[in-house]
C-alpha positions as CSV (number, residue, x, y, z in Angstrom):
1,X,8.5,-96.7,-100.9
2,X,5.8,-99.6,-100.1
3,X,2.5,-98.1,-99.6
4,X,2.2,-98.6,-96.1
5,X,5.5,-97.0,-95.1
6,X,3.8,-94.3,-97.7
7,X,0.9,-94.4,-95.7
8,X,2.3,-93.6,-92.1
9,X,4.8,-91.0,-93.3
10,X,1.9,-88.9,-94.7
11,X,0.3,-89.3,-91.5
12,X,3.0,-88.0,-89.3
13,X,3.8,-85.1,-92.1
14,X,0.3,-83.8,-91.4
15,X,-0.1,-84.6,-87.8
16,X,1.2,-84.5,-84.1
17,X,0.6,-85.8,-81.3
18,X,0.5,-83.8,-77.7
19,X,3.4,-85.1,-76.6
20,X,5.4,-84.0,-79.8
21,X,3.9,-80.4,-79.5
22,X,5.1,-79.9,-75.7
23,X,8.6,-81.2,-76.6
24,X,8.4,-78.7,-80.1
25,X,7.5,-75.9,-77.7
26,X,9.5,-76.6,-75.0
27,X,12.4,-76.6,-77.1
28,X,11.8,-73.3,-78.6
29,X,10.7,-74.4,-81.8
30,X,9.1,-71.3,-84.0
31,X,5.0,-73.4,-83.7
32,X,2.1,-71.2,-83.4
33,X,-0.6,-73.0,-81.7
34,X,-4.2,-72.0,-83.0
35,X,-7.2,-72.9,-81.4
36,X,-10.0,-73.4,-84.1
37,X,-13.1,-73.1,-81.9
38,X,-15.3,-70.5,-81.2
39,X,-14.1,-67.4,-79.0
40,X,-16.2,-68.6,-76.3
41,X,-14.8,-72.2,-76.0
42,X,-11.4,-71.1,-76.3
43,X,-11.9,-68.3,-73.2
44,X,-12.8,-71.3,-71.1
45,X,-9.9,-73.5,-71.8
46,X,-7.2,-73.8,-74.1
47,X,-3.6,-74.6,-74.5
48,X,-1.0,-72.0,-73.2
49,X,-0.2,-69.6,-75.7
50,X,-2.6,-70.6,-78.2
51,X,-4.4,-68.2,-80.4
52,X,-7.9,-68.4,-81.4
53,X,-8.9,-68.2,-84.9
54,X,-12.2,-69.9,-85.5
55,X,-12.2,-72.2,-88.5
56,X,-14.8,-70.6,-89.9
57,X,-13.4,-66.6,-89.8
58,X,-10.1,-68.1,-91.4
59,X,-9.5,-66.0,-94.2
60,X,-6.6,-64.3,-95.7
61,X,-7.5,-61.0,-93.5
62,X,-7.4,-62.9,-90.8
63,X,-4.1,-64.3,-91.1
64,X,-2.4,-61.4,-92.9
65,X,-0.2,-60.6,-90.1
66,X,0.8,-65.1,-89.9
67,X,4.1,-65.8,-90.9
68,X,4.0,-68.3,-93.8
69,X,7.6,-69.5,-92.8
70,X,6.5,-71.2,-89.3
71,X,4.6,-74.4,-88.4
72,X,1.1,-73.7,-87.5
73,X,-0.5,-76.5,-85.2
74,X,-4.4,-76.4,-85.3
75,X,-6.5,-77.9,-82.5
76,X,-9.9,-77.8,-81.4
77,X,-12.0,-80.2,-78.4
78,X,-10.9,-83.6,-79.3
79,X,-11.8,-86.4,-81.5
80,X,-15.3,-86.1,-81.7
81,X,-14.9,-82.3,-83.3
82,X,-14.1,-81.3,-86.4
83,X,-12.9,-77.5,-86.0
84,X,-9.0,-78.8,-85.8
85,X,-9.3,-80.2,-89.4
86,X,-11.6,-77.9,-90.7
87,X,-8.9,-75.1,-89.5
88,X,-6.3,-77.1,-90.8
89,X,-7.5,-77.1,-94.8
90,X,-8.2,-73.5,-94.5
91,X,-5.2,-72.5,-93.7
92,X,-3.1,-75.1,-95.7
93,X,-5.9,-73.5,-98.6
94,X,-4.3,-70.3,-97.5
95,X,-0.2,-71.4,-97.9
96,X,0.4,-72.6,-94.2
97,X,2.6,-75.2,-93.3
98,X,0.1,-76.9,-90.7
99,X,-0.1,-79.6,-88.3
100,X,-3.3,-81.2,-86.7
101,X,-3.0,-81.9,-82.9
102,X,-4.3,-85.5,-82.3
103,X,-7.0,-85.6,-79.7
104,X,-7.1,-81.8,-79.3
105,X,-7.6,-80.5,-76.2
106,X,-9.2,-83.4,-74.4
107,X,-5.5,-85.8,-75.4
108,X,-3.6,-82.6,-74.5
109,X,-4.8,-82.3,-71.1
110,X,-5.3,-86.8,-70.8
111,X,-1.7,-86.3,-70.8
112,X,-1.2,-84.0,-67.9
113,X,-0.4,-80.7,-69.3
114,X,-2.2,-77.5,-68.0
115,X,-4.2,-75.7,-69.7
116,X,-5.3,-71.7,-69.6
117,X,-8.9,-69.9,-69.5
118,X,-11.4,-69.3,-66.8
119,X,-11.7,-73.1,-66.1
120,X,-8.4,-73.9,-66.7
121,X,-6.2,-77.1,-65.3
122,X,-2.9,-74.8,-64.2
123,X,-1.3,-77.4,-62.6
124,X,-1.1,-80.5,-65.0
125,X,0.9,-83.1,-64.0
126,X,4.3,-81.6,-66.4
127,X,5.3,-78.5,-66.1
128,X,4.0,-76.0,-68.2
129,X,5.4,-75.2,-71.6
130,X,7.2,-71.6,-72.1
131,X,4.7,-70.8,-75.2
């Protein structure tokens, strides 16, 4: 394989877009969304059916209870923060297969889908994934 087909398959092995994780969802695939920010952040807004595990409390503790046969999809605000990736290594450090969600939940939401929290966005313009 040239190294820039190389190149670009690595990158979609270890990443997805939000229009990839609302098809995967929508279609029942076994994904566990994690939000890698802080409690607070993720109370205010986050993607529907997410669960919160800040990047920085992921340990194996934490993540005793996570089944290691599923695709784990970390996310966190959007390009300009780190927490997604930071969550990512930990818990690929930790056995996870995982996933990093481009653009977090600034693309998620740029692409019309709703979001959940106290100042939420319920009514993107798609419907709502069943996660």
């Amino acid at each position: 394989m040239n190294e820039q087909i190389k190149h670009y398959a690595n990158k979609l092995q270890f990443e997805m877009d939000p229009s990839d994780l609302f098809d995967a969802l929508n279609k029942g695939e076994k994904i566990i969304v994690i939000d890698a920010r802080k409690p607070m952040a993720f109370e205010t807004e986050h993607i529907p059916g997410a669960i919160n595990i800040p990047h920085r409390k992921m340990n194996e503790e934490q993540t005793l209870k996570l089944d290691k046969n599923i695709l784990y999809v970390t996310y966190c605000d959007s390009i300009g923060c780190n927490a997604s990736t930071k969550g990512a290594l930990n818990m690929a450090k930790l056995g996870f297969n995982v996933k990093e969600l481009i653009g977090g939940l600034e693309w998620w939401k740029k692409d019309g889908y709703a979001t959940k929290g106290t100042q939420s966005e319920p009514n993107g313009s798609k419907a709502e994934c069943s996660c």
